[in-house]
C-alpha positions, 0 to 999 in steps of 0.5 A: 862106882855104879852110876846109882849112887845117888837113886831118884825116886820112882813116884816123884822123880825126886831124889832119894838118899843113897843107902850103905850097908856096913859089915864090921866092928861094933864093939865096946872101946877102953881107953885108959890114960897115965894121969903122970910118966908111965911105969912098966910092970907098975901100978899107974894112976889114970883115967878110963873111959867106955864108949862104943866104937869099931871102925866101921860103927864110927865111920857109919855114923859119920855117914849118917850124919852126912844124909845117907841111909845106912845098915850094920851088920855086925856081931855081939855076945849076950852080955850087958855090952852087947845091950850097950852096943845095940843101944848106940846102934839105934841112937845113931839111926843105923838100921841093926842087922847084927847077929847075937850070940848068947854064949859069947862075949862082945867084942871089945878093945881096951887101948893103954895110953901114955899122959902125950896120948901115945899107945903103949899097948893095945888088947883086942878080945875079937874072937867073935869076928873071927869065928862069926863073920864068915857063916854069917855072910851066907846068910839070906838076909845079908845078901837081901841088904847087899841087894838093896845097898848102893854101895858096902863099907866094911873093915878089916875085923872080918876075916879075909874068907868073909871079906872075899865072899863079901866082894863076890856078893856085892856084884859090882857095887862099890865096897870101900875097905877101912885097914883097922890095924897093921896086922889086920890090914893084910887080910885086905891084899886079895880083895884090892883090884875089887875095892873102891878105896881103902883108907888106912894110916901111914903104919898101916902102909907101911904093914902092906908094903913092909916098909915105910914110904911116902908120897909117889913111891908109896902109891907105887907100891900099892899099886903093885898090890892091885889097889886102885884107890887109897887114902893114907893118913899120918895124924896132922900131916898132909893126907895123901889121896890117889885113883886113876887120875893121880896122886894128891895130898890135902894139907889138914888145916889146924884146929881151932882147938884140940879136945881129943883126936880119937875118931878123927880118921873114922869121921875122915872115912865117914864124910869122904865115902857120904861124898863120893855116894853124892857123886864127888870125886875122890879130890873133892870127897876127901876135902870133906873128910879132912873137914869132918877129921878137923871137926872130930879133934875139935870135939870131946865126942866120939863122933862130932856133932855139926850142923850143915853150917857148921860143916860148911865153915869147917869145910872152907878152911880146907884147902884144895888138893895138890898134885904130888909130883 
């Protein structure tokens, strides 16, 4: 990671936040639950919610809420979605560098799941990813918040041309990668000798790798990919973390209360990288991370609301990490 992750201040010598610009997923998110057993191929009672989401958006917001100075750029149609969409942006205090298309369709996923909280599909309308992203990498005001970031964060919605040019521009700043889904997590593959950490899930994994493993044996297949650092999750099982000093797992503590357990790896994502840009390294980032999931499922929001207190009680129930032999 380069040495100015945490900048000081020229004037009066003290420091200043870091700054994060962020190129991804900011669309609208469905999610529809069965009120009792799901039938295929019927009509079945249940609740839908809307809420803005993407990978990227929702770890940013964790990392704003963490003290760093964050910018988006992602991409919109010109419907009442993208107002909604750029309306979540700017509550978030999120600088918006996103591009809008007037004659698209904001992105948007709606996921079906069951009364237990299991998916049983997932329908992605992300076209606009695909076909926006890598002409709008080019352009000059990206590379102006490139040059002014300390650090990118981006997921695997944008194509893999746009997220190689990405890396190309970033010039030794660090980029850190959020896998997204099994089937785009495989567009990240060319870029892993260049990124800082992935954080992805154990199907993720499991997509890259083209089967399912743990513990050491998954980290060496990483590895042989070219990736130097990664964060695996499996839902409340130990979070499996590894660099260039190990391998390490932090055992999640249990919640207080479980309220929903959506966005808890964004906010994981979101605290571990606002830590590792304080300077932690990654053992003692993703402590915080674990902190921010545990307080996600404990929340009814999208992206939990804490004090300093209050991430500070959450943080103290996490344990240290332990090696994995």
């Amino acid at each position: 990671m380069r040495a100015q992750t945490i900048n000081e201040g020229h004037d009066t010598g003290m420091p200043t936040s870091p700054r994060i610009l962020a190129l991804g997923g900011a669309h609208i998110d469905r999610r529809g639950q069965v009120s009792g057993p799901y039938v295929p191929a019927a009509s079945n009672p249940g609740i839908m919610h809307e809420d803005v989401g993407g990978g990227v958006f929702n770890a940013l917001r964790s990392v704003v809420k963490r003290g760093v100075t964050a910018s988006l750029m992602s991409v919109r149609g010109g419907d009442a979605a993208a107002e909604t969409v750029a309306s979540a942006i700017a509550q978030a205090d999120i600088e918006d560098l996103s591009v809008v298309f007037l004659d698209r369709t904001t992105p948007s996923y709606t996921a079906l799941i069951d009364r237990e909280g299991e998916l049983i599909v997932g329908f992605a309308d992300m076209g606009l990813y695909d076909l926006a992203f890598p002409r709008q990498i080019r352009r000059a005001k990206v590379r102006e918040a490139i040059a002014a970031a300390d650090a990118i964060l981006c997921d695997a919605n944008l194509p893999t041309a746009a997220l190689e040019r990405l890396v190309m521009q970033a010039d030794g700043r660090p980029v850190f990668a959020i896998a997204i889904s099994p089937a785009k997590v495989v567009r990240m593959i060319p870029l892993f000798p260049d990124l800082a950490v992935l954080f992805m899930n154990r199907r993720e994994a499991a997509a890259l790798l083209g089967t399912d493993l743990s513990g050491q044996d998954l980290v060496t297949g990483l590895r042989r990919l070219g990736l130097r650092a990664g964060v695996v999750t499996a839902g409340g099982a130990p979070v499996l973390g590894f660099d260039e000093s190990g391998v390490f797992e932090i055992d999640p503590p249990a919640p207080r209360r479980v309220a929903d357990v959506t966005g808890a790896g964004d906010a994981l994502t979101g605290a571990t990288v606002a830590a590792l840009l304080r300077g932690l390294p990654l053992r003692a980032a993703l402590r915080e991370g674990v902190a921010a999931a545990v307080l996600a499922i404990e929340s009814t929001e999208a992206v939990p609301s804490f004090t300093s207190a209050s991430f500070t009680q959450g943080l103290a129930l996490v344990p240290d990490a332990r090696e994995v032999a």
